[in-house]
C-alpha positions, 0 to 999 in steps of 0.5 A: 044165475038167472037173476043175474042175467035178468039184470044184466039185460036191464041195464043194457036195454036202459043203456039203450033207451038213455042214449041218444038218437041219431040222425043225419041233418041237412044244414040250409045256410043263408047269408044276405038272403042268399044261399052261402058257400063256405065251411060249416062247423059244429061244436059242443057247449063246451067248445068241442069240435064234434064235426065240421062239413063244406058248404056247398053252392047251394047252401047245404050242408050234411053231417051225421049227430046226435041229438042235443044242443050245439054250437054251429059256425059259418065262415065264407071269405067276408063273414062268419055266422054263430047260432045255439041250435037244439038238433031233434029229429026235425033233420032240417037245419036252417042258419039265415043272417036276416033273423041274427045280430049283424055285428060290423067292425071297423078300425081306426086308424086304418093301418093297424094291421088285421087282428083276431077278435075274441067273442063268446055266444051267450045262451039262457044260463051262462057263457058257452065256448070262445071263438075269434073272427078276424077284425076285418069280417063281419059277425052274424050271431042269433045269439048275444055274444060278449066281446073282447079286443086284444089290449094291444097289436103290434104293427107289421112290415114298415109299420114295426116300430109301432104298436097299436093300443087300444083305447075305446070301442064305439058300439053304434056310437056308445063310447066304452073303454073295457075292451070286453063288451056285450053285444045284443043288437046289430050293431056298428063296432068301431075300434079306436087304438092309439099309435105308440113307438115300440121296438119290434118284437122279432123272433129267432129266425128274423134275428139270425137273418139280420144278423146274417144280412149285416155279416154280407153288408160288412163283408161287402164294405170291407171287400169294396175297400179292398178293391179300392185300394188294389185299384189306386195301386194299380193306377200309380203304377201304371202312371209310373211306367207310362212316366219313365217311358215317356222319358222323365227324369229321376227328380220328375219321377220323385216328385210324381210320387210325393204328388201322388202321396199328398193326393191321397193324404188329401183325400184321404 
């Protein structure tokens, strides 16, 4: 029994030991050599979101975590921020833009509407965990990050009968045409899409509002028809009376009549 005991306490005390610390670090964020406000979040190297904080005026940011290495993202209103950190007991964190990759996009032609870009931050041993920053931020990564751009964006609004395929990347002018790339310098992306024809693609509910917006045009029509046609009644007969009232005669009446029928075979 007492053995049985004795080793009961090991594996606890070892359980212990193995596991790890604990510590509450304070993430200093810096952006263009300012402190940065926005969101902060942490995941594991798997692409789990572990914990996630608000970035106050002045840069900081708290969160309780254990030891390890994680993936810490920055987003504000114009950028995000991607950094591979090994958290230890040294419980300040500090996130700079000016020691990353700046990586900025722009993309031709202009009216393709914002999309999401795909990209993978890149460590000693292999690719990490996938996240997408839209097309119309810029990157800031401390770690080289593979790329990838959707193959194709639909166009919205007026624009819905187009759609945008993409045809080239330009990175600092280097032409590549596989719209998944490495990225491991600061660099000028440029995404060149080719604008084609496309029937717009519509959802359920846009179907039933253009179906219900050409059942109201049609009833619309035909109820314009209607009045019309009570309208042009309504004259005929009020010229008729005003006629006999005036004191015309049976064969005037019959010829105002075939006059008016002729009118509307005319116009007809």
């Amino acid at each position: 029994m007492r053995k049985v005991a004795i080793a009961a306490l090991l594996i606890l005390l070892a359980t212990v030991i193995c596991q790890a610390a604990t510590y509450t670090y304070t993430f200093q964020v810096y952006i263009g050599g300012e402190p940065a406000s926005g969101d902060l979040y942490i995941y594991d190297m798997g692409g789990t979101l572990v914990d996630k904080a608000v970035i106050n005026s002045s840069g900081m940011a708290t969160l309780i975590l254990d030891e390890g290495s994680y993936i810490a993202i920055v987003v504000t209103n114009t950028s995000m921020l991607s950094e591979i950190v090994t958290l230890t007991n040294e419980t300040t964190v500090t996130l700079n833009s000016s020691t990353m990759y700046k990586i900025s996009f722009t993309v031709s032609p202009s009216e393709v509407p914002v999309f999401d870009i795909s990209f993978t931050p890149l460590n000693d041993s292999a690719a990490t965990a996938t996240f997408t920053i839209p097309s119309n931020k810029t990157l800031y990564t401390a770690n080289p990050v593979n790329i990838t751009v959707p193959k194709e964006v639909r166009g919205t609004g007026f624009q819905m009968f187009y759609k945008y395929v993409f045809k080239e990347a330009r990175i600092n002018g280097q032409v590549v045409t596989d719209n998944t790339f490495t990225v491991n310098e600061t660099a000028a992306v440029e995404i060149v899409f080719e604008k084609q024809y496309a029937l717009p693609t519509l959802t359920r509910e846009q179907m039933y509002i253009i179906i219900i917006i050409a059942a109201v045009i049609v009833i619309g029509l035909f109820m314009v028809a209607r009045r019309g046609e009570t309208i042009k009644a309504e004259l005929a007969e009020l010229m008729e009376d005003e006629f006999v009232g005036s004191g015309g005669g049976e064969r005037e009446l019959e010829e105002l009549r075939r006059s008016a029928g002729e009118d509307e075979f005319v116009g007809a």
